[in-house]
C-alpha positions as CSV (number, residue, x, y, z in Angstrom):
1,X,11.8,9.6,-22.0
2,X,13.8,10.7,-19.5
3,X,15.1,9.3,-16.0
4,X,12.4,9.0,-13.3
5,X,13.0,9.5,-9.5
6,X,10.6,7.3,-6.9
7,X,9.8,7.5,-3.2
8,X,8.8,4.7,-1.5
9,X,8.1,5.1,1.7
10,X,8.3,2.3,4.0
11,X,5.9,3.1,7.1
12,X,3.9,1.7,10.4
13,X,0.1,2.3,9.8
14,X,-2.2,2.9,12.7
15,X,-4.9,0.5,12.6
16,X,-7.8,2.1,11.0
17,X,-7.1,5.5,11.9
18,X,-7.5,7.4,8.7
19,X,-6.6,10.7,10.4
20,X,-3.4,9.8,11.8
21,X,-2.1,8.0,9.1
22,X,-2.9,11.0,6.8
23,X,-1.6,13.9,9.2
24,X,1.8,11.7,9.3
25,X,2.3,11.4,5.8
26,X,1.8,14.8,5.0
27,X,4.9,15.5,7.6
28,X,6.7,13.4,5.5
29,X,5.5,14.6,2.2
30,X,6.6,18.1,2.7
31,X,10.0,17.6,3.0
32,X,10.0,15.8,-0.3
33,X,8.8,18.6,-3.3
34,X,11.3,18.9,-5.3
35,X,13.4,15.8,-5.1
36,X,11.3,13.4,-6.4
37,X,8.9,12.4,-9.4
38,X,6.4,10.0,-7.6
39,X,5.9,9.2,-4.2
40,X,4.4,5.4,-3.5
41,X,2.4,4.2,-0.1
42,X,2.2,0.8,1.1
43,X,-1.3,-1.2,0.4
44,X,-4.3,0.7,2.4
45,X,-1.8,3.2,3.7
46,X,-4.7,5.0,5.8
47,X,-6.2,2.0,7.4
48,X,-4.2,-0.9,7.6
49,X,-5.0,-4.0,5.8
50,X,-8.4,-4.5,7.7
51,X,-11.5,-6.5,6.2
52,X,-13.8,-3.5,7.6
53,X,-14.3,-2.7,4.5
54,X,-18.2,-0.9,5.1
55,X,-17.1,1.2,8.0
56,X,-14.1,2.0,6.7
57,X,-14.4,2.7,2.5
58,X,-14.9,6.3,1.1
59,X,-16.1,7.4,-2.6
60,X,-13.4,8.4,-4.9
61,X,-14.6,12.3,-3.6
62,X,-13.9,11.3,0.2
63,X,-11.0,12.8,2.0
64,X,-8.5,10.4,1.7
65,X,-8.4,11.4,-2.4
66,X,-8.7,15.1,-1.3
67,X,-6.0,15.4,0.3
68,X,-3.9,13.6,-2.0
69,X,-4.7,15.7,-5.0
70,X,-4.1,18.3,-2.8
71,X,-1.0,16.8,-1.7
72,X,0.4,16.6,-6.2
73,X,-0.6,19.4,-6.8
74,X,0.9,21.4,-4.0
75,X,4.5,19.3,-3.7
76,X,4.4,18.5,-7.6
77,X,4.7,14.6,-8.1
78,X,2.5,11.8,-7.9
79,X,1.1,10.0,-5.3
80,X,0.4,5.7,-5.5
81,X,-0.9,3.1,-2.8
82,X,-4.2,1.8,-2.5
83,X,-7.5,2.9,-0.1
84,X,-10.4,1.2,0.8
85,X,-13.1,2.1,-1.7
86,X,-16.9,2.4,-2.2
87,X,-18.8,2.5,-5.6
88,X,-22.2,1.8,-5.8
89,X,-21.8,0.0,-2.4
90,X,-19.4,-2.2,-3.5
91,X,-16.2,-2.2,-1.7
92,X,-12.5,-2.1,-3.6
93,X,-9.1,-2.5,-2.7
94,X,-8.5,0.8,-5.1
95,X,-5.0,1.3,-6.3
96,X,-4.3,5.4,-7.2
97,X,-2.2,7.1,-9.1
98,X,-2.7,10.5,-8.6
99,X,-0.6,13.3,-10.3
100,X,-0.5,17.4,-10.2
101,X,-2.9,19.0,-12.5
102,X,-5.3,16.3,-11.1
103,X,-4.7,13.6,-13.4
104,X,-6.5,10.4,-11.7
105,X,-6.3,7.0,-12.6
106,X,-7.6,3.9,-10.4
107,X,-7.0,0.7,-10.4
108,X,-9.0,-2.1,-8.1
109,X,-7.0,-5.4,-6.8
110,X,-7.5,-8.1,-9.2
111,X,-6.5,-10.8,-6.8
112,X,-8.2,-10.5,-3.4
113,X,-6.1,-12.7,-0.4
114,X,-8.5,-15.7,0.3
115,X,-6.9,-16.6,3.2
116,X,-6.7,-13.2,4.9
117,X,-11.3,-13.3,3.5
118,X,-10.3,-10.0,1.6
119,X,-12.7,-12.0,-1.0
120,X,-15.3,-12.0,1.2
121,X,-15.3,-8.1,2.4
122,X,-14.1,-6.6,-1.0
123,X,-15.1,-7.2,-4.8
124,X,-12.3,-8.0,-7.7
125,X,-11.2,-5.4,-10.1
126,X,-12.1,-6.4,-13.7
127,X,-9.3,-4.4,-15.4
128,X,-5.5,-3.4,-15.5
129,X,-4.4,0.1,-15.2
130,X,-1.5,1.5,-17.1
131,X,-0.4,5.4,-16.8
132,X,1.8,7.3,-19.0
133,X,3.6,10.1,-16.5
134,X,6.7,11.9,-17.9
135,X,7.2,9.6,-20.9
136,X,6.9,6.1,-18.7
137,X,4.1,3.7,-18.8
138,X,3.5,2.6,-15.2
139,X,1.4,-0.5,-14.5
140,X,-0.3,-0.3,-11.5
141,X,-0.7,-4.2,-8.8
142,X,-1.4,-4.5,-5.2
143,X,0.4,-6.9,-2.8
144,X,-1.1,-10.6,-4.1
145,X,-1.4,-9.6,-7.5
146,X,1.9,-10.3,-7.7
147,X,1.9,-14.5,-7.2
148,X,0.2,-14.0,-10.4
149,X,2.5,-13.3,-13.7
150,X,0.0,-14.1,-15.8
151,X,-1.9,-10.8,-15.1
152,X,1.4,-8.9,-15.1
153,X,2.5,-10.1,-18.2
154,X,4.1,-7.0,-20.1
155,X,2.1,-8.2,-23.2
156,X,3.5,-6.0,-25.9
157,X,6.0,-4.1,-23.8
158,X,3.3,-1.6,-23.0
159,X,5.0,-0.4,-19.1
160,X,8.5,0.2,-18.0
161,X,7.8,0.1,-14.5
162,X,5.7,-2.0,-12.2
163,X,4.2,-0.6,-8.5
164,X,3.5,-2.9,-6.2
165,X,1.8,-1.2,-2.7
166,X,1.3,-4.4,-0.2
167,X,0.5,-5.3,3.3
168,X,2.8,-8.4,2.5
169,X,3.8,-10.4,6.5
170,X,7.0,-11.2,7.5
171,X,6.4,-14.8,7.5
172,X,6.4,-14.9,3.8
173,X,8.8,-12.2,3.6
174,X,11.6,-14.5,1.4
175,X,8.6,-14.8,-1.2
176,X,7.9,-11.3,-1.8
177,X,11.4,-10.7,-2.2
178,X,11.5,-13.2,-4.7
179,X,8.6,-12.6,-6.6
180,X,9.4,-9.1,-6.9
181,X,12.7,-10.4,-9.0
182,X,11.3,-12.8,-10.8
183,X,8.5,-10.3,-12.1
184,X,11.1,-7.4,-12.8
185,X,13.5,-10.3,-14.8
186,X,10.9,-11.7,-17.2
187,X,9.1,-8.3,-17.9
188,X,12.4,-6.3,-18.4
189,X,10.8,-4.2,-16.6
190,X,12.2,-1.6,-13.6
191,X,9.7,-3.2,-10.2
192,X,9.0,-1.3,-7.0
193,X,7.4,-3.0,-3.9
194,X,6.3,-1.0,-1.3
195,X,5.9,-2.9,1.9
196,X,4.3,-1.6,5.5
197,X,6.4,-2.1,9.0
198,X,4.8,-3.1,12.5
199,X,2.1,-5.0,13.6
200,X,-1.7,-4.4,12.9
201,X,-4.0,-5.2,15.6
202,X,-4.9,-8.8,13.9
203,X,-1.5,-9.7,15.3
204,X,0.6,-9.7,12.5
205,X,3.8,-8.6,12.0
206,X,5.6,-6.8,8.3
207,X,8.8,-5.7,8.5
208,X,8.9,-3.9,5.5
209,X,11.6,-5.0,2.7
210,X,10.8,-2.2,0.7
211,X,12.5,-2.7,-3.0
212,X,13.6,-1.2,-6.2
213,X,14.9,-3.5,-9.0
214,X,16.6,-2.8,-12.3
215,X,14.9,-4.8,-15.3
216,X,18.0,-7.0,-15.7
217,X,17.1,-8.3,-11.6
218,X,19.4,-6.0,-9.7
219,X,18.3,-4.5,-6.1
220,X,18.6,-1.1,-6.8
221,X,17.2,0.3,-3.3
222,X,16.5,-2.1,-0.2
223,X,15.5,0.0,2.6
224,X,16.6,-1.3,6.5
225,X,14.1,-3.9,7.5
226,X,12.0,-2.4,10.6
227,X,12.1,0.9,10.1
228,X,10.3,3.9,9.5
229,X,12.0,5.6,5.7
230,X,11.7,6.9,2.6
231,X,14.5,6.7,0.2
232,X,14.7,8.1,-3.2
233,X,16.2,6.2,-6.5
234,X,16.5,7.5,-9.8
235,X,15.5,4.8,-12.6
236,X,17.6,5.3,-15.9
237,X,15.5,5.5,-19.0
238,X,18.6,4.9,-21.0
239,X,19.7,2.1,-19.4
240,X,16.0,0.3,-19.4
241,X,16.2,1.2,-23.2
242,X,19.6,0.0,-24.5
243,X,19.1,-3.1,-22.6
244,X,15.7,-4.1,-24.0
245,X,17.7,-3.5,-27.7
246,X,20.4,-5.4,-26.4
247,X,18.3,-8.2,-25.2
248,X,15.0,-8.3,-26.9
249,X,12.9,-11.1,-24.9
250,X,9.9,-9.6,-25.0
251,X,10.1,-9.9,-28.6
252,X,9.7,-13.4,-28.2
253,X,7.0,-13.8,-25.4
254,X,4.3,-15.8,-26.2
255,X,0.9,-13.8,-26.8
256,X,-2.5,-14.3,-25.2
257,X,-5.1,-13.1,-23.8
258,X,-7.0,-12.3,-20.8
259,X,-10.8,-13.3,-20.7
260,X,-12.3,-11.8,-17.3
């Protein structure tokens, strides 16, 4: 297990302009092979968080997966966020972790926003996703999954690092900065939230609070609020590793587990 360098990049989204967003990203991406192990998107990175989920979704063969295996395999890292899916004519929030050699995994949104009716335009996932990639396990959430610690629960210690994509508002802002703490503390666990800037054509505003935090709590990369970056961290393996010897909590976590 060896260190592992993450992107986030923190990014305005043109409301459900799947071309745009893609043709802007893959400006960005290019400058990026070579310095970096995985790359992360905010939530629905091509559309926006939009409840037009028929009009909108595309198979797991669509372009928006296309171009991002093209995308790993042709810069050589990873690519996560989430699209708007359709399987069987049932629409997803779907979560991606996509890696060169295409190696796919998906993962649909558990928790679907009632009060934005993402329940009424989108079905739940049943299932969590967890990637090995260079000798980390990665669990894969999207934006409100994470009011929910229960489903994040590193049962087992079976991830080291948690990705969060989200479409999260500014006026809740203070509680996605909190929640991403609080999940990183009591899952000694590295977290990264990815969060979109601007304002979607619902009227609301994100202004982005884009964060990487160490397993002991520590905001290890806090990007300017407002604006349009991508920064790079390196998470230490050794450090995640001495510490969970040092302190062994999760050795003492109550088990359970999940009925769905």
């Amino acid at each position: 297990m060896n260190d592992l360098r993450i992107t986030p990049i923190q990014t305005d989204i043109i409301w459900e302009n799947k071309e745009v967003n893609l043709n802007k990203q893959q400006i960005t991406l290019q400058k990026l092979k070579g310095t970096t192990d995985i790359v992360i998107f905010p939530e629905m990175f091509t559309t926006g968080f939009s409840m037009n989920s028929r009009n909108l979704a595309e198979t797991e063969n669509g372009e928006t997966i296309s171009r991002l295996k093209y995308w790993a395999n042709t810069y050589e890292f990873a690519l996560a966020g989430s699209f708007i899916c359709n399987q069987n004519d049932k629409f997803y929030n779907r979560g991606f972790f996509i890696a060169p050699g295409n190696q796919i995994r998906f993962y649909d949104k558990r928790h679907l926003f009632r009060v934005g009716k993402e329940n009424l335009s989108f079905s739940e996932g049943q299932q969590q996703t967890i990637i090995s990639y260079k000798g980390w396990n990665i669990c894969l959430s999207i934006c409100y999954d994470l009011r929910f610690p229960v489903w994040l629960r590193n049962n087992n210690i079976r991830y080291d690092l948690l990705i969060t994509p989200a479409c999260w508002p500014h006026s809740r802002i203070s509680v996605w900065d909190i929640l991403l703490q609080a999940r990183a503390i009591e899952n000694q666990a590295y977290v990264c939230g990815v969060n979109r800037i601007g304002h979607d054509l619902t009227g609301i505003y994100y202004s982005g609070h884009t964060t990487v935090i160490d397993p002991k709590g520590k905001i290890i990369l806090s990007t300017p609020e407002e604006k349009e970056t991508h920064i790079t961290t390196t998470l230490s393996a050794e450090k995640l590793i001495a510490f969970r010897q040092k302190f062994p909590v999760l050795q003492d976590a109550d088990s359970f587990t999940i009925h769905i």
